[in-house]
N, C-alpha and C positions, 0 to 999 in steps of 0.2 A: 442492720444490714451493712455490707460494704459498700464499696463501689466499683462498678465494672469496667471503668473509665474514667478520664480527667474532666467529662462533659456530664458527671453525676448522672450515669448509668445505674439504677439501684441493681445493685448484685442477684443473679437468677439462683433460684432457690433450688440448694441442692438438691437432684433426683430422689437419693437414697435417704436423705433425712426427711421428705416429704410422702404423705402418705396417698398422694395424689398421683405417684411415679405410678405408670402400669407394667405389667407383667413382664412384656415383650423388652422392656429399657432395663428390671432388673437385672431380665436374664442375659442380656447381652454384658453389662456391666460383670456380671461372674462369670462367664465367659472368657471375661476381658481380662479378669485378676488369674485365671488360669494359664490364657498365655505367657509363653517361654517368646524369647527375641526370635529365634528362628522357626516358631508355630506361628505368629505374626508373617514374618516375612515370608511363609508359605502361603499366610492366606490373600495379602497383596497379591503376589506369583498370579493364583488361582482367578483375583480379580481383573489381573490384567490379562491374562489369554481370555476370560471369557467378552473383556470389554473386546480383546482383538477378532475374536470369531463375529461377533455383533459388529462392529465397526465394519468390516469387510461385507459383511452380508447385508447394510445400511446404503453402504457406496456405490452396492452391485443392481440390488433388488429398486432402488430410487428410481434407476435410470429404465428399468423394465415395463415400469408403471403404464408408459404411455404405449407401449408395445401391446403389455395385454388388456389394455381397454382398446387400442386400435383393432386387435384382433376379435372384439364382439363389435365391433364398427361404434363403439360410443368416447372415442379419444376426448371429446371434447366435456364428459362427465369425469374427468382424472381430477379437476375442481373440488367436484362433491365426493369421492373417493378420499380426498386428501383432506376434507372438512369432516368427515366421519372418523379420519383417523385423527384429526385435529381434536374432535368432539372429546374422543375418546381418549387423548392423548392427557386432555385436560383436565377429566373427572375421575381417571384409574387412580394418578398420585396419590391423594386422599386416602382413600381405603386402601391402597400398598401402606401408606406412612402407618396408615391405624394398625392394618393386619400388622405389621409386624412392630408396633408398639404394645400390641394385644397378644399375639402369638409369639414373636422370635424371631428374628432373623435370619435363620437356617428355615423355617416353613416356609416365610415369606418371599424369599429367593427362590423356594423349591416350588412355590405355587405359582412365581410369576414364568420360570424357566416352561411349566404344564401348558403355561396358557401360550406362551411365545409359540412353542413346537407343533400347537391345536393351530395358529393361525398361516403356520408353513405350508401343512400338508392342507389346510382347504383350500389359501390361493393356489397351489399345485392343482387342486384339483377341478378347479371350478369351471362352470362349462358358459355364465353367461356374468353380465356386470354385476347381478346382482348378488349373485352368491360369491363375484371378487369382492365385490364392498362391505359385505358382510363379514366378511373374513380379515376384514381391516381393524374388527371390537377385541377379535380373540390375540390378531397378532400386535396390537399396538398396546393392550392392556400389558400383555408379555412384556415388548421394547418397553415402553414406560414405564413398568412395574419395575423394570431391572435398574435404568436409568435411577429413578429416587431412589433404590435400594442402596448402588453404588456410592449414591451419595453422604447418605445416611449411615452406612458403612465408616465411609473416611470421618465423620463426623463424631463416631463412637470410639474411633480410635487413634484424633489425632487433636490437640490442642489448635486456638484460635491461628496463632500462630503459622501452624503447618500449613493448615487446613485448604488453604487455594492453592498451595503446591500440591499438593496431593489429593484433592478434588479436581487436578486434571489428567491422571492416571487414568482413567476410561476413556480422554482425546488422546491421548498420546499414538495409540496405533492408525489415527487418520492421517496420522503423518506418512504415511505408506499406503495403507488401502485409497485415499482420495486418490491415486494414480494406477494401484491396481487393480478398484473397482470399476472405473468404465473398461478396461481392459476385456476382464471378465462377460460384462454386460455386451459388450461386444460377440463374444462366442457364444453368447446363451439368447440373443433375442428374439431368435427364430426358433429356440426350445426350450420360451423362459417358462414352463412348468417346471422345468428340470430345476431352472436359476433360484425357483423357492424352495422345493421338495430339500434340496440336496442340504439345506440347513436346520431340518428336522433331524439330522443324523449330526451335523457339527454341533452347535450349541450344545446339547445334552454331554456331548463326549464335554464340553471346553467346559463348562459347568462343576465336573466332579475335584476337581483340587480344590476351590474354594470350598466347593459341598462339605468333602470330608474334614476341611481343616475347621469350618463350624460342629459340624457334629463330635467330630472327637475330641476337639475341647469343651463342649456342652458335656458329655461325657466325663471327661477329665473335674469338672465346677461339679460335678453330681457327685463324683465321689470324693472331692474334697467338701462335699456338705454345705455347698454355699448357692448350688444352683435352685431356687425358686422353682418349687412348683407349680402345676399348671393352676390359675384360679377356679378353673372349671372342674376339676378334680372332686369325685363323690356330689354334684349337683345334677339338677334335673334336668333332663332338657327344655323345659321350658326356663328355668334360672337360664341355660346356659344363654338362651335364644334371646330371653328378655334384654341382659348383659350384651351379648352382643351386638343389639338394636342401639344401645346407648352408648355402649362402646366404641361402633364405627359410625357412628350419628348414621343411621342407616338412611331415613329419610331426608334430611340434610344437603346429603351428598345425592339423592335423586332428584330432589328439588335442581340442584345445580345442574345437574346430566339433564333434564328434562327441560330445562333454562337453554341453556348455552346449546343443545340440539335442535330446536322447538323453533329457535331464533334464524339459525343461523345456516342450517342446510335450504329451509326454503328459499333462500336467495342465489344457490344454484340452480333450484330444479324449477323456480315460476316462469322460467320462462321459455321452458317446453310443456308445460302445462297447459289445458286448454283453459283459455280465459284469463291464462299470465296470471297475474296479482289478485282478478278478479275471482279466481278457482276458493270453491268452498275448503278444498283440503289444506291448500296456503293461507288460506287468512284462521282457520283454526289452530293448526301449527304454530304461528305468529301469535296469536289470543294467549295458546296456556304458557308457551313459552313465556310471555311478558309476565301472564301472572306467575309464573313457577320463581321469575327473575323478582318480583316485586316480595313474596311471602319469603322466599330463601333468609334475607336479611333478619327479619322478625322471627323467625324458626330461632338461629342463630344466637340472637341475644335472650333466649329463653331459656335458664337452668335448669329450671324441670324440663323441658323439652326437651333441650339439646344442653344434657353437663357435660358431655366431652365433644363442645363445640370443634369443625373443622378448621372455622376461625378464630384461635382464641383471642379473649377479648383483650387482655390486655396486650396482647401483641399490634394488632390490629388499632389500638390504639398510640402504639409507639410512631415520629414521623420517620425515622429509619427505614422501617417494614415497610408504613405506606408508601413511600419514594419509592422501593429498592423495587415491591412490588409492582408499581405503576412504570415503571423504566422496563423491565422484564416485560409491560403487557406492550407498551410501544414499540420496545426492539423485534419483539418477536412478529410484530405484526405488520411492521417495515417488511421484515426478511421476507415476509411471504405476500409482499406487493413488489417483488422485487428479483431475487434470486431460485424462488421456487411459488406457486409452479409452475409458469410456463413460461421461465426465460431459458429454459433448451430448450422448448420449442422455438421459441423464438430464434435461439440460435440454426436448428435445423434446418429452419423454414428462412428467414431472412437473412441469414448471415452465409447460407449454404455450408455449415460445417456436417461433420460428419460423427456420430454416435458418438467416436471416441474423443474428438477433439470437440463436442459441445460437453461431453461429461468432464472431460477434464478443465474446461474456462469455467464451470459451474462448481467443480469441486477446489476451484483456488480458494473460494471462501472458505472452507472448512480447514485445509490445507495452514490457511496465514492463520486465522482463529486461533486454532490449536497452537499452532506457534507462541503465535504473542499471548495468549495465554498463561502459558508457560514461564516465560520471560517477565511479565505482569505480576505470575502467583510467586517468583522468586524476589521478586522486587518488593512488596509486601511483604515476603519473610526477614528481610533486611533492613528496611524502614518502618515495618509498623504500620504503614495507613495504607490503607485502599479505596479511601473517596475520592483523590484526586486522580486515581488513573480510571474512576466511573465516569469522570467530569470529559477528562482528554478522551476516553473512548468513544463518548457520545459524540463529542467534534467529528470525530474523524469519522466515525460510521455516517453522521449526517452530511459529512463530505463526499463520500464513497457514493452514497445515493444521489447525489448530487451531478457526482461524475459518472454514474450510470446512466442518467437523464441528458445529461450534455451529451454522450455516444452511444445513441441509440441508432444511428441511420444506418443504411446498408453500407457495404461499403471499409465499414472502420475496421483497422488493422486488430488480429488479432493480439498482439501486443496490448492497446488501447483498453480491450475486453480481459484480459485480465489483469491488467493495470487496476483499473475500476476494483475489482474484485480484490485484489491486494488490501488496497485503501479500505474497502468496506470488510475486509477481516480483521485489519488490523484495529478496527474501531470497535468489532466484534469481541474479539477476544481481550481486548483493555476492560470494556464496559461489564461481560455478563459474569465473570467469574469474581470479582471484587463486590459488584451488588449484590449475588448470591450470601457472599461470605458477609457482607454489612448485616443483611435478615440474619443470617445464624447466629453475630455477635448477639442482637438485643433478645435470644432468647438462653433457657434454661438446657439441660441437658434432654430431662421431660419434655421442653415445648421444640427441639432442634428439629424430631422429627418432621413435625405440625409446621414449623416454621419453612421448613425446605419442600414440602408438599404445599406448602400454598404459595410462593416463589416458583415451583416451576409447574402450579396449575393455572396459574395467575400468565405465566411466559406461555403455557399450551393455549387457552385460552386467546392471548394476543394472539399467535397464530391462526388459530381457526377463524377468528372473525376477519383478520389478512388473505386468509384460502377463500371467506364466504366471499370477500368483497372483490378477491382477484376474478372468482367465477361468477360471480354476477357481472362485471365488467367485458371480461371476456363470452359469455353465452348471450350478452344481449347487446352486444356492441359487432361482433365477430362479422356472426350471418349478416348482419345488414350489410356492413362492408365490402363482404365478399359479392352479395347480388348486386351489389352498386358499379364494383368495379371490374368484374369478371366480363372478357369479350361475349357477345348478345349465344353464341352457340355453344358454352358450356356454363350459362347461368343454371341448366338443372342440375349442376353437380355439385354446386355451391355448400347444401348438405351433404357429400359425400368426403368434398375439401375437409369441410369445418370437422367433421368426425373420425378424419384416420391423417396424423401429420406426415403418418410414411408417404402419401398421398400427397400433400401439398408442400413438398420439400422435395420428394424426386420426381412427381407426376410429370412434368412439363422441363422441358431441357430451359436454360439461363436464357436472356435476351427475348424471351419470348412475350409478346403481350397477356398470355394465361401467367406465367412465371412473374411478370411485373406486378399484374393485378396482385395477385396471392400475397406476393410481399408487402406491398402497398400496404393492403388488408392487416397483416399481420403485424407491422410496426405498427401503424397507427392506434391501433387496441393497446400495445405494449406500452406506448406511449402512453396514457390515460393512466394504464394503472401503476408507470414508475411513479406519475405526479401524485395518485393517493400514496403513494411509501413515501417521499418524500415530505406529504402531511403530515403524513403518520410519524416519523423521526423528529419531528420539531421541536414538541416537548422533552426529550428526553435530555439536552442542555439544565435547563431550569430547574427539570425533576430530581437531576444531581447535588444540586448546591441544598435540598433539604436533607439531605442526609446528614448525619453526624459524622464526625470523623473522630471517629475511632483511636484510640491508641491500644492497638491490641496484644503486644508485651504486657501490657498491666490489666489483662482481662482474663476471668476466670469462669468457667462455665461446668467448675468441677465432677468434668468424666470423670468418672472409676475405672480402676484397671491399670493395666498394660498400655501409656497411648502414646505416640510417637512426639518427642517433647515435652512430656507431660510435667511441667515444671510449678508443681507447687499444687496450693491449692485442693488438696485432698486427692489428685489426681496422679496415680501409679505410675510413673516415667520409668524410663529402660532401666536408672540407677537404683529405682526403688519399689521392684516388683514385689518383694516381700512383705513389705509397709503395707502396701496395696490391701497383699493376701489375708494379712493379720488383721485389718481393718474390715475387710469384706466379712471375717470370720465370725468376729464380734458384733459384728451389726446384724448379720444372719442369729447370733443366739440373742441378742434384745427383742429382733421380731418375734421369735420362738415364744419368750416367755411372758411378750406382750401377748 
């Protein structure tokens, strides 16, 4: 073997030489040797308008959330909404990563695109929380299905090298929509069915340029004789079914979803539960979750159980992976004791801003991220390493949280509030795109997918248990608050406050002791839960310095194809697509006659 690095990286075993590559990685690989320079740069084109329809529709529909759980009078369930979409946010990656290691990457796109548009038209249509919460498994499977794919994408067709410049081509249009999404949301709050509906008709249209540039080059690798047929091809459907149990570790991945749910919604809903903690339905939830979380691991390390583990083993062993993944669960669980979800309400309600002006202090984060990202992933292309700006991003984000907690009182200048926010982007965007790309060094072309679906299930994951702990803080800290402090002749509306913010932001004119009370109420909750984010940040300093640092000019992870840089290494660069071609050609007639 070589070496992948100057810190004796052992070299990831080529895809195509290995007979362990699946289906979905050859055929994107012939795919790849099929591309021309400007069938490529059509199918970016297609990536980036569909990243910009999604981007827009991320910035718009965020801000709606609280509108239409206010409007079935349950605002204060937007917790467990966002820990469902959290759940789900967490467990989809995996079986996207698989499906389209299994199937292909033009299916896997076309089946997450199905399920996005399924979860439009039901929040459009939904008449009570429960059937908007619901509606959170089909739309978020879609957004996070799309999300790995994008990634997964740049991955297949861009050397170590490029890879965090062009792994933030699907932020790039938050650089605009972060100001014209609350705009938007603005116009649509009072008819936000319309604000979802109306992206059951975008997305599909933004979708088709990337669509057609995978399928007519899949087309193009078939009739140059090199595209891999399906493995399911003349088998049974019990072969196909058995195969695909093993395939996408089918159980596995439920163990996790049954885990990570089982755990971590009961700690918004115990506490309108009758008998709180003591409720038979909470403490069973709790039971199999732990057990589902305790056998997952042992499932895992079983060959015959699980041989195309979700975790592979050796990855999982490497401390790169575990760093980069543990930094990922902390940052992401920060964010969401902190900027989402209820610091626009918070703004609404104690700061007296307005729809537009709290969506837009809430979307600076995204805003600077995306920026210094950008700036971060060009800086990496020019030096080579991206451990030390994990190390400085993690500073600064644990600053930013820092400086959110120091100006939390009523009172502070808008300036102040997005100051804060600045600071926590810019630590945002240093940190998550450099640890992303650390995980993809230490794997294989085969393990890249598997490698980036547990990085950013491992980052969903840190969120959802940040949404569980934001909503258990806020549902059982809130109400007592508000009965505590609300004047003696509108203590029965206390439940009315706590469940519609439209309500406890404009119900009562400024100066007023009902208006003081509210606020009161409302920092002091806020307060509690920036001090869990700023626990939650603490590690992620320390968890930096275990990673390797990388010299990734002399690292090889030899893509096939067509791939942007692709300099050496068995890997088809713009100079040498031919090489590519002939190699792909001949590799396809050894499988033949093997």
């Amino acid at each position: 073997m070589g070496k992948l690095s100057e810190n004796e990286h052992a070299e990831a075993t080529d895809s195509d030489g290995s007979e362990s590559a699946q289906a979905g990685v050859k055929r994107i690989e012939a795919v790849s040797t099929a591309w021309t320079k400007w069938s490529l740069i059509a199918a970016y084109a297609g990536l980036y308008l569909m990243a910009f329809a999604t981007s827009l529709e991320q910035q718009t529909t965020n801000l709606l959330t609280q509108f239409a759980t206010s409007a079935f009078s349950a605002h204060s369930l937007v917790s467990t909404v966002t820990v469902v979409q959290s759940v789900v946010n967490s467990v989809i990656k995996p079986p996207m990563g698989k499906v389209a290691d299994v199937f292909g990457r033009f299916e896997s796109f076309t089946f997450a695109v199905c399920l996005y548009t399924i979860g439009y038209i039901q929040q459009a249509a939904s008449n009570n929380v429960k059937t908007y919460a619901s509606a959170q498994i089909f739309y978020s499977a879609g957004s996070q299905g799309l999300q790995i794919l994008q990634q997964i994408f740049v991955a297949d067709t861009t050397d170590l090298l490029n890879r965090a410049l062009f792994s933030t081509i699907p932020d790039i249009p938050f650089l605009i929509n972060v100001w014209v999404g609350p705009e938007v949301a603005q116009s649509l709050y009072t008819k936000w069915r319309w604000g979802y509906g109306i992206w059951a008709i975008v997305l599909p249209t933004a979708f088709l340029p990337l669509a057609l540039s995978l399928f007519l080059n899949g087309l193009k690798a078939k009739k140059m004789g090199i595209l891999p047929s399906s493995p399911f091809k003349g088998k049974s459907v019990w072969f196909m079914l058995k195969n695909l149990w093993f395939e996408l570790d089918f159980f596995g991945l439920l163990l996790l979803a049954a885990a990570v749910s089982l755990i971590l919604i009961p700690l918004t809903l115990a506490s309108k539960a009758s008998g709180k903690w003591r409720n038979g339905s909470i403490i069973a939830m709790l039971v199999v979750g732990v057990v589902c979380l305790l056998v997952f691991p042992f499932w895992e390390r079983s060959k015959k159980l699980a041989p195309r583990a979700f975790f592979p083993k050796d990855l999982i062993r490497d401390r790169t992976v575990l760093a980069g993944i543990t930094i990922a669960f902390f940052y992401f669980m920060a964010f969401y004791l902190s900027v989402y979800p209820y610091f626009n309400s918070y703004l609404l309600v104690v700061q007296g801003k307005s729809v537009v002006a709290a969506g837009h202090i809430t979307q600076t984060f995204t805003f600077t991220s995306t920026v210094a990202s950008i700036v971060v992933s060009l800086l990496i292309k020019y030096t080579g390493h991206y451990k030390y700006f994990v190390t400085l991003g993690s500073s600064i984000y644990l600053l930013g949280l820092g400086l959110m907690y120091r100006y939390r009182r009523i009172g502070v200048s808008t300036a102040t509030l997005v100051g804060c926010q600045i600071v926590m982007g810019i630590g945002g965007g240093c940190l998550n795109v450099p640890a992303q790309l650390g995980v993809q060094a230490s794997a294989s072309h085969q393990e890249v997918a598997a490698a980036t679906a547990v990085f950013l299930t491992v980052l969903e994951i840190g969120g959802a248990v940040g949404s569980a702990i934001s909503g258990a803080i806020w549902t059982n800290i809130l109400p007592g608050k508000l009965e505590r402090y609300l004047p003696a002749d509108i203590k029965n509306q206390a439940s009315a406050i706590y469940g519609n913010v439209t309500l406890a932001s404009t119900g009562w004119a400024g100066q007023s002791p009902e208006r003081d009370a509210i606020i009161r109420a409302y920092q002091e909750t806020m307060t509690t839960i920036l001090i869990a984010g700023v626990c939650a940040a603490a590690p992620l300093v320390p968890l930096s310095l275990f990673m390797k640092n990388y010299r990734l000019e002399k690292m090889d992870q030899n893509v096939k194809g067509r791939v942007i840089g692709g300099g050496g290494g068995g890997a088809a660069g713009n100079g040498d697509a031919e090489t590519g071609k002939r190699r792909a050609w001949l590799m396809m007639r050894r499988r033949r006659r093997g």
